[in-house]
C-alpha positions in Angstrom: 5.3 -47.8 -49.8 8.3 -46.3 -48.2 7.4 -42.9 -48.6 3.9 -43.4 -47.4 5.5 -45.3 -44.6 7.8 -42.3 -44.1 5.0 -39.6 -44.1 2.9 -41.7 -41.8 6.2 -41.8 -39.2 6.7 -38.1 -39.8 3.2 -37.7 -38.7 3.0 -39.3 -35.6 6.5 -37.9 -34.6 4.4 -34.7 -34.9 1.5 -35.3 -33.0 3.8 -36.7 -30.0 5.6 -33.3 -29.8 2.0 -31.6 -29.9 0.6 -33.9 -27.6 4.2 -33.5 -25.0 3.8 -29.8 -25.8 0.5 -30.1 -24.3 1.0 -31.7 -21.4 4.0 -29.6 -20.2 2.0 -26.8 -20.4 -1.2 -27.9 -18.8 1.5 -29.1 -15.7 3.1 -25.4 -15.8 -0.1 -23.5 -16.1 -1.7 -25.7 -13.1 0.8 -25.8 -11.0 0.7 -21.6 -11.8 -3.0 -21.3 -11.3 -2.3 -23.3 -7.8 0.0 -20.7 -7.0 -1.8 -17.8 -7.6 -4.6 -19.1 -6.0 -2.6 -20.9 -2.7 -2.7 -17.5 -0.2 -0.4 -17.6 2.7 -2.8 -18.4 5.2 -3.4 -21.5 3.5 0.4 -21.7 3.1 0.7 -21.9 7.1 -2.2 -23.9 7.4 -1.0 -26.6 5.2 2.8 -26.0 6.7 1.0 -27.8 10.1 0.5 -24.5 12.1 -2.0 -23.9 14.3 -5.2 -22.0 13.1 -5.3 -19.5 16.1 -1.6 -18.9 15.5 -1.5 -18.4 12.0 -4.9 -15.9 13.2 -2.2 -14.3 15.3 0.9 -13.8 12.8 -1.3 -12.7 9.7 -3.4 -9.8 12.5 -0.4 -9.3 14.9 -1.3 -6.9 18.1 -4.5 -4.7 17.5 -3.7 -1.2 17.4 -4.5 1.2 20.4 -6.2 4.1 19.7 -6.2 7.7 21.6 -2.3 7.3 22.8 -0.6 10.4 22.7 3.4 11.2 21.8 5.6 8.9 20.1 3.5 6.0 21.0 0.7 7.9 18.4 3.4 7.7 15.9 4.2 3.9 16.8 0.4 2.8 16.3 0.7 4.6 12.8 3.2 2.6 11.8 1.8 -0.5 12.9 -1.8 0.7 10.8 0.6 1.2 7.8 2.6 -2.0 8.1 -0.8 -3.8 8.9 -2.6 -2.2 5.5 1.1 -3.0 3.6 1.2 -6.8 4.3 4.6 -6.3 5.7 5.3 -9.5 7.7 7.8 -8.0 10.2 7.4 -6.6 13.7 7.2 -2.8 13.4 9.3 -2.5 16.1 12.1 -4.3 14.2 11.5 -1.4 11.2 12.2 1.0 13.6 15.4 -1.0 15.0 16.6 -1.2 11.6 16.0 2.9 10.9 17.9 3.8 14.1 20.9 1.4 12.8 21.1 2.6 9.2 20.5 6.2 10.5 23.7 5.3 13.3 26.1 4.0 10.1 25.4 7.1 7.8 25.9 9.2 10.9 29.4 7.2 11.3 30.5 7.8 8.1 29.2 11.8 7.9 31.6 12.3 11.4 34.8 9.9 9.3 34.7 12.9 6.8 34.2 15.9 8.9 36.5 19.1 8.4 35.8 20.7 11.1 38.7 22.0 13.1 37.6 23.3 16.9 35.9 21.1 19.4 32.4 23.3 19.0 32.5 22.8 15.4 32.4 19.4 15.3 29.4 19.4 18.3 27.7 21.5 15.8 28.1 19.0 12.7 27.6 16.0 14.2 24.2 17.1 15.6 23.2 17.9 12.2 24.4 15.2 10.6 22.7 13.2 13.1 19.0 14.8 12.0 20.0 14.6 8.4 20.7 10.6 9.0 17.7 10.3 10.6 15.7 12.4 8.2 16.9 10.2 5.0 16.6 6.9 6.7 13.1 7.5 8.0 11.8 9.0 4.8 13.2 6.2 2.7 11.3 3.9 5.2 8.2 5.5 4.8 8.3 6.0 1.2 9.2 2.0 0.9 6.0 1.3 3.4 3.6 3.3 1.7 4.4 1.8 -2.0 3.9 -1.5 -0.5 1.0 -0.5 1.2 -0.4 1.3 -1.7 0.5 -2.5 -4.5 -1.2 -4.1 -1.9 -4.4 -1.8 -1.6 -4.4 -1.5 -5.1 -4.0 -5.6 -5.8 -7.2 -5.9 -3.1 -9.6 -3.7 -4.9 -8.7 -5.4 -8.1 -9.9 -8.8 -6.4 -12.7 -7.4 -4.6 -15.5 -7.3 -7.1 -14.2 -11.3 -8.0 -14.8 -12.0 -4.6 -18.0 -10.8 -4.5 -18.8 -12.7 -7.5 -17.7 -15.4 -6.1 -19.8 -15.0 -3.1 -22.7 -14.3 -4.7 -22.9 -17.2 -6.4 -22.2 -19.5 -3.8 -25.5 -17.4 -1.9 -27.4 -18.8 -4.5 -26.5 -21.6 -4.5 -27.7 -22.2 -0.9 -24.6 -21.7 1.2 -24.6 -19.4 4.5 -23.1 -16.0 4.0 -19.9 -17.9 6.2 -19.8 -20.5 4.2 -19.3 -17.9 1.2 -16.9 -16.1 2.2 -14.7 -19.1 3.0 -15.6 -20.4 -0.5 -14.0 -17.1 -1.7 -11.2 -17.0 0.8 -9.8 -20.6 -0.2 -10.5 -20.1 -3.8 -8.2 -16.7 -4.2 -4.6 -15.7 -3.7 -3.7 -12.9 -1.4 -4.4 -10.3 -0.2 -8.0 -11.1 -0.2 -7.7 -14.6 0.1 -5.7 -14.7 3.5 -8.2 -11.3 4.5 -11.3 -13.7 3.8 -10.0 -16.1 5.8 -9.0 -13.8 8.7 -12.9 -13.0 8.6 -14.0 -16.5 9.4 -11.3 -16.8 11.8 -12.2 -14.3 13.8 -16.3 -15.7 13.5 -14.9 -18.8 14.5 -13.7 -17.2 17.7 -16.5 -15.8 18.7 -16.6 -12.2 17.3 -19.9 -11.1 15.0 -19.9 -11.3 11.4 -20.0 -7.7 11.6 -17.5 -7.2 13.5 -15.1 -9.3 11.7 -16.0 -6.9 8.6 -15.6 -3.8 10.4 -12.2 -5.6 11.7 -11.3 -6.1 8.0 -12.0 -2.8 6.6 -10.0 -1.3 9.4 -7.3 -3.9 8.9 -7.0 -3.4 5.1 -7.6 0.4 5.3 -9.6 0.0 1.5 -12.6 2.2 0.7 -14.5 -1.0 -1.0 -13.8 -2.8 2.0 -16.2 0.1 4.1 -18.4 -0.6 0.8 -18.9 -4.3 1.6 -19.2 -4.1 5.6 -21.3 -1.1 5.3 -23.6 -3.1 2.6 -23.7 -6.2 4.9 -23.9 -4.7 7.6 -27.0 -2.5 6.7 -28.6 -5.8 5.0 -28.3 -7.7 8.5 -30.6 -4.6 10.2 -32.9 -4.4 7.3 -33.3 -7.5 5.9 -33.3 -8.2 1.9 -31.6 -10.0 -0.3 -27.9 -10.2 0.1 -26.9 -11.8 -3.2 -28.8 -9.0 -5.2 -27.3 -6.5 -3.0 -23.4 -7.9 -3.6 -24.0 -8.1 -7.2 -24.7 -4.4 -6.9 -21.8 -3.4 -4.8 -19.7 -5.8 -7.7 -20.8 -3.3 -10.3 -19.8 -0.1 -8.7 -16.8 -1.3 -7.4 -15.8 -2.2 -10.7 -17.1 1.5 -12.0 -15.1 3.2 -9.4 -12.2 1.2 -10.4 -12.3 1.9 -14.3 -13.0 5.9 -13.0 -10.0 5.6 -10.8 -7.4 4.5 -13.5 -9.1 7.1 -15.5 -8.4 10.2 -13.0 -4.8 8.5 -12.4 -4.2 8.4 -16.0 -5.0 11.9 -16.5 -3.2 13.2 -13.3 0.1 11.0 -13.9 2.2 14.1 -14.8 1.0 15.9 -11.6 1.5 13.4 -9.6 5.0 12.8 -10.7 6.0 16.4 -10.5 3.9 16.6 -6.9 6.1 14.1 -5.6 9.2 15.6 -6.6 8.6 19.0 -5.2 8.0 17.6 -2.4 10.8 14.9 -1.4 13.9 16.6 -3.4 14.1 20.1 -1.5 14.1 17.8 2.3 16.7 15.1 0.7 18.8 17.5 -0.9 19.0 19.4 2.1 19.3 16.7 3.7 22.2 15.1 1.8 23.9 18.5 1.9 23.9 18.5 5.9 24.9 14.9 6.0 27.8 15.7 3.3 29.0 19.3 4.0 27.0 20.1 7.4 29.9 23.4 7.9 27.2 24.8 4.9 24.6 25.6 7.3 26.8 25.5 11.0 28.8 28.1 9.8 25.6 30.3 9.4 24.0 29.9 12.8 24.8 32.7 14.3 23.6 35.1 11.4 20.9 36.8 12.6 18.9 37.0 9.5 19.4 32.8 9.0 16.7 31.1 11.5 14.0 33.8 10.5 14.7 33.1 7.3 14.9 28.9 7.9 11.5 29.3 9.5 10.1 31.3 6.6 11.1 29.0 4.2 9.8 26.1 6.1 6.2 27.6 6.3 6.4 28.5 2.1 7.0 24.8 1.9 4.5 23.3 3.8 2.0 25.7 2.3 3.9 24.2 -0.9 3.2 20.8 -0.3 -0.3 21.9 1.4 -2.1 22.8 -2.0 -0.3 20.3 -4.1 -1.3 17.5 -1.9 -5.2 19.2 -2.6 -4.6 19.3 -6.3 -3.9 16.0 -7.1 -5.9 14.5 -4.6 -9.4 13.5 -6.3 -12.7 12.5 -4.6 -14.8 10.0 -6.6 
């Protein structure tokens, strides 16, 4: 009796820890699903915010197009920071550029040997460039990864959020109505994009518009896809739910080809991206370390012509291996 009792306590002591097991884990994955799900429009919505000013901190300004000089340069950076998700003003990137560039040009000028007044004109001009050239290729380098995670996370969701509009299309819901379905259902980056699409209906702009707005915003090829597709369907006329279940399919090809090509052109890619950032950052470090290197030359005759001739190899350099990895499909 005892040892039945015994087995029948052993049991149940059992089925508690499977059943507390259980539970922690249905709490953990929910409250991880929730997460995932929970973009950061919906973050600022539910923090009390205003919609048309959580419109205006996930769009910021719109970019000007056709400005010439620096201020060209300026609107690319805000496109890139825009198509990177990158939450600060790009005018405060370019603050922070100028400064780091400013404290590695301190330090270069703390170590400098040279001895006449010229000399030390002539090395703290370089070094100035060569702060300026590190710090401003780090930069970009750092926006285009984050531009290029984010891309590549929004083309992974894409095809879902067609799905997911689709079905609410045949379900009876407006087209709207979808794509705020899919938009509240998904985490970012297309969740908050989504959302920016209604927004911006809600305003008064065209659903058109809004998906030419998006495609431009998010700079993704399956983005042209779907406001292309819509866009065509709204002229024409047919049926849209067929039509996204179509664009679902190749988007999903293109993206099992893309891996494919990136997979095979891994090695290239690597090597293409050495060859072309080592030669300009060890010069660059060189300059910044032991400018008297290259000063000390400057009045050679043979150095510029030979500077410029080695700057036009390069370019052609980076010219054909930028065409070589690069693949169309």
């Amino acid at each position: 009796m005892q040892a039945l009792l015994a087995v029948f306590i052993y049991g149940a002591a059992f089925l508690t820890v499977i059943l507390v097991v259980h539970a922690v884990a249905q709490i953990f994955f929910a409250s991880s699903d929730r997460k995932d799900r929970l973009n950061r429009r919906l973050e600022l919505l539910a923090s009390g915010m205003d919609p048309q000013q959580v419109y205006s901190a996930l769009v910021r300004r719109s970019v000007q197009g056709g400005r010439q000089g620096l201020l060209h340069y300026y609107d690319l950076l805000c496109v890139r920071c825009q198509q990177a998700g990158i939450g600060a003003n790009p005018l405060h990137i370019v603050f922070w550029v100028c400064g780091a560039a400013g404290t590695l040009w301190l330090l270069s000028l703390l170590t400098s040997r040279a001895a006449s007044f010229s000399g030390v004109v002539a090395n703290g001009l370089l070094t100035l460039v060569a702060s300026f050239v590190i710090c401003t290729l780090a930069a970009w380098l750092w926006i285009n990864r984050q531009r290029a995670k984010r891309l590549r996370q929004l083309e992974e969701q894409m095809p879902l959020a067609l799905d997911v509009i689709n079905r609410a299309l045949r379900a009876g819901h407006p087209v709207i109505s979808a794509v705020q379905l899919a938009g509240n259902e998904m985490g970012d980056p297309i969740g908050s994009e989504f959302g920016l699409i209604v927004d911006e209906t809600t305003y008064g702009s065209e659903f058109r518009e809004a998906l030419t707005n998006f495609a431009r915003r998010s700079g993704s090829q399956d983005a042209h896809f779907f406001a292309v597709s819509v866009g065509i369907q709204s002229d024409t006329g047919g049926n849209l739910a067929e039509i996204l279940e179509g664009l679902a399919s190749v988007i999903r090809g293109r993206a099992m080809l893309a891996k494919r090509v990136k997979a095979l052109s891994s090695e290239g890619r690597a090597s293409a991206l050495l060859l072309s950032i080592l030669p300009i950052l060890l010069i660059s470090f060189v300059m910044l370390i032991h400018p008297e290197v290259y000063t000390a030359h400057f009045a050679d005759p043979i150095f510029w012509p030979a500077a410029g001739i080695i700057g036009f190899v390069y370019l052609i350099g980076w010219y054909l291996i930028h065409r070589i990895i690069n693949f169309r499909y």
